[in-house]
C-alpha positions in Angstrom: 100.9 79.0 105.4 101.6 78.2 109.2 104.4 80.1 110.8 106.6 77.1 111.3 106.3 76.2 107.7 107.9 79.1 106.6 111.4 78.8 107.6 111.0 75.5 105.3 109.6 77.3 102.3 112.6 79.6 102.5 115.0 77.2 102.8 113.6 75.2 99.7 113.6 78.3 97.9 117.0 79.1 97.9 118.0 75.4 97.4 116.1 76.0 94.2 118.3 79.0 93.1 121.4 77.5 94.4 121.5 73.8 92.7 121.8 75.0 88.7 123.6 73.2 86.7 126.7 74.6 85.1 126.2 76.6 82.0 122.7 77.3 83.3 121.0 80.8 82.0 121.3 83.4 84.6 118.2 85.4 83.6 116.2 82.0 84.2 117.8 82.3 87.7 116.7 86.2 88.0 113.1 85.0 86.9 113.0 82.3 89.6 114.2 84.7 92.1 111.3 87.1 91.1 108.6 84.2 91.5 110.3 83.2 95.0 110.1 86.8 96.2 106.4 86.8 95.2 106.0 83.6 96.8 107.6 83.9 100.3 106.9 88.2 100.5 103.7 89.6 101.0 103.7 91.8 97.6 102.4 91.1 94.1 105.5 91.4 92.2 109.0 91.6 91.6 111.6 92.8 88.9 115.2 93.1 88.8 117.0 96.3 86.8 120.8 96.4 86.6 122.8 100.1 87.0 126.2 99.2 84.9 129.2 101.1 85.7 128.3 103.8 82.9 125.2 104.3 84.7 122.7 103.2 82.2 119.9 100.7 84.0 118.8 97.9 82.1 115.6 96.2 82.8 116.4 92.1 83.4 113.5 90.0 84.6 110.1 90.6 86.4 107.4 87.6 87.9 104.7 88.7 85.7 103.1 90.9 82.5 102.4 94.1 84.8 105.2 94.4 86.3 107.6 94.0 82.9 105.5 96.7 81.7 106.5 99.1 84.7 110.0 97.9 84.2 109.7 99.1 80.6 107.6 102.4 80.7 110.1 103.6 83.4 113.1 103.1 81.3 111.3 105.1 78.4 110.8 107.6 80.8 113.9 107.3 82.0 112.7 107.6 85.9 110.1 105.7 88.2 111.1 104.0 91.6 113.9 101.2 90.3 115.5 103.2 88.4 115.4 106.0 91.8 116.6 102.8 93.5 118.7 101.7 91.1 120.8 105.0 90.6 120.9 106.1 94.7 122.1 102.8 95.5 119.3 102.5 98.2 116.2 101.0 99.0 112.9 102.7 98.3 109.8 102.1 100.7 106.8 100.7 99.4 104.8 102.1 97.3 101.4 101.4 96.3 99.8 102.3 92.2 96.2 102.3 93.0 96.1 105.6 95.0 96.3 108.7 93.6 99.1 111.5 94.5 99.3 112.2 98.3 97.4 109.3 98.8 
């Protein structure tokens, strides 16, 4: 993708998200949002978890098999990075799974 295409690849991406029609299902638009993400960021995947006001986290959406999994292994364990993230209010830096520890 060229540098000056990219403004236009954003843009058409969140004309996508915006124009839904009324009643539309808003885990379809969390989905889409993941696949965007994926699309226009240089990583491999994306999820969204919710923190309600009680605190509990609640997996939503992810772009793809792996990282649903993740979502899910780190609510059994209740800990992992979203749910860090999720809890702190904050954004964690990247982090890579293929190293080991102190990699």
């Amino acid at each position: 993708m060229t540098f000056a295409a990219y403004p236009l690849r954003v843009a058409d991406a969140v004309l996508n998200l915006a124009r839904r029609p009324e009643g539309f299902d808003p885990l379809e638009l969390l989905y889409d949002l993941t696949a965007s993400a994926v699309d226009l960021l240089p990583i491999r995947s994306a999820g969204v978890t919710m923190l309600d006001d009680t605190g509990h986290v609640a997996y939503l959406t992810a772009s793809d098999e792996m990282c649903r999994a993740l979502e899910e292994d780190q609510l059994d364990l209740d800990q992992g990075p979203c749910l860090d993230s999720a809890r702190t209010q904050q954004p964690l830096p990247p982090c890579g799974l293929c190293h080991g520890v102190g990699s």
